[in-house]
N, C-alpha and C positions, 0 to 999 in steps of 0.2 A: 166367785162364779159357781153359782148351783143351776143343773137342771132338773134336782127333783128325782132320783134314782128309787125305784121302789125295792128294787131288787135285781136276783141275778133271774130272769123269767128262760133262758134258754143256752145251753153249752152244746154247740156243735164241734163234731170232732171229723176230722177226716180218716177214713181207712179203706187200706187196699182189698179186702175182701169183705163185703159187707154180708154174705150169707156166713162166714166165720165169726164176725162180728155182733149179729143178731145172735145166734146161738150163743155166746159170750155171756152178751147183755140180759139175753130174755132167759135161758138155761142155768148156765151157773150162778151168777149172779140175784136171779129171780125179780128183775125186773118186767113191768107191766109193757108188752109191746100196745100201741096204740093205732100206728097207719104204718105199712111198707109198697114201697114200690120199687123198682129196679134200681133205682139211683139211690134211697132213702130211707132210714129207718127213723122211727120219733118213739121215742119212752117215756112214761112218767117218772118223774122222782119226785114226790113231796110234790112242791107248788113249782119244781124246773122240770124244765123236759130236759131234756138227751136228743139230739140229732143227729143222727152217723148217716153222715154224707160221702158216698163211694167216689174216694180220690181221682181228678183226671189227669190224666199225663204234666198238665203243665201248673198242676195245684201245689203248694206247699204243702209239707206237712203240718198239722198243728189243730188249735183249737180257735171257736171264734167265740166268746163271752155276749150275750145278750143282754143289755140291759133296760131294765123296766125303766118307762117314764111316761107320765098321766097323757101328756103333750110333746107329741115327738119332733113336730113346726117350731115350736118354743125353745125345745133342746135343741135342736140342731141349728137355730140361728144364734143361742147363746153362747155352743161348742166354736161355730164360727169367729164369730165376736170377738174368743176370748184364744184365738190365731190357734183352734184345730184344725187340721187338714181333713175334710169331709169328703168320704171314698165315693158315698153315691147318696144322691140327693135321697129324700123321703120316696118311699112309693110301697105301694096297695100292694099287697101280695096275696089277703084271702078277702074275702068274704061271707060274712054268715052272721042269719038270724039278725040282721040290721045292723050289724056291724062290721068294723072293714080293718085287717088289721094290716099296718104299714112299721117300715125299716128302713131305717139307714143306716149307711157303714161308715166306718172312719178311724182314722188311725190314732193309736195313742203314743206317749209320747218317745218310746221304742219301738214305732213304726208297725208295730203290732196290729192287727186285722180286729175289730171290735164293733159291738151293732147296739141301736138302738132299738126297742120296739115296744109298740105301743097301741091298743084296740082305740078305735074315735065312731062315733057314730056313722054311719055308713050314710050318704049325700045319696047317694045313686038308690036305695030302696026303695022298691016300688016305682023307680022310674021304668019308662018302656025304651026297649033297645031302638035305635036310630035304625030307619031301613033305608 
């Protein structure tokens, strides 16, 4: 069973102070911040980002691994298939420049938090919203 992993494309990490956290990552470290907003930091590293994700009460601690694949519909019916436990179907998270990037999560086989993700042409570009 392959799905074709290109790589590791994003490592989310969870922590309880994310303004200590960014100074961490963006200051000592001397990583590139890229977006922040209250809940979320994102850094470059090489061809992975960094995601520091401000912990909620009822979050575990830990990390969540990203991985690349061409075709994420492909993967996750293969991961199926081949008796993975799929945490959360496919779905659209951004959009941009005609393209639409989607993720699914699913557990490995230490019940571990793990995702896939994947750019696909974006269907909806240039459609008009529904009024």
């Amino acid at each position: 069973m392959s799905i074709g992993i290109d790589g590791v494309r994003q490592i989310a990490v969870t922590v309880s102070d994310l303004d200590r956290a960014v100074h961490f990552y963006a200051d000592t470290l001397g990583m590139d911040l890229r977006f922040r907003n209250d809940k979320l930091a994102f850094f470059d590293c090489g061809t992975t980002r960094l995601l520091l994700a401000l912990k909620n009460a009822d979050d575990a601690d830990g990390m969540v691994l990203y991985f690349e694949v061409a075709d994420i519909f492909t993967a996750v019916d293969t991961l199926r298939d081949g008796g993975v436990h799929i945490e959360k179907e496919p779905e659209c998270i951004a959009r941009m420049a005609g393209r639409a990037m989607w993720v699914s999560f699913f557990r490995d086989s230490e019940s571990a938090l793990a995702a896939l993700i994947a750019e696909h042409p974006d269907e909806t570009a240039g459609a008009q919203p529904a009024e």
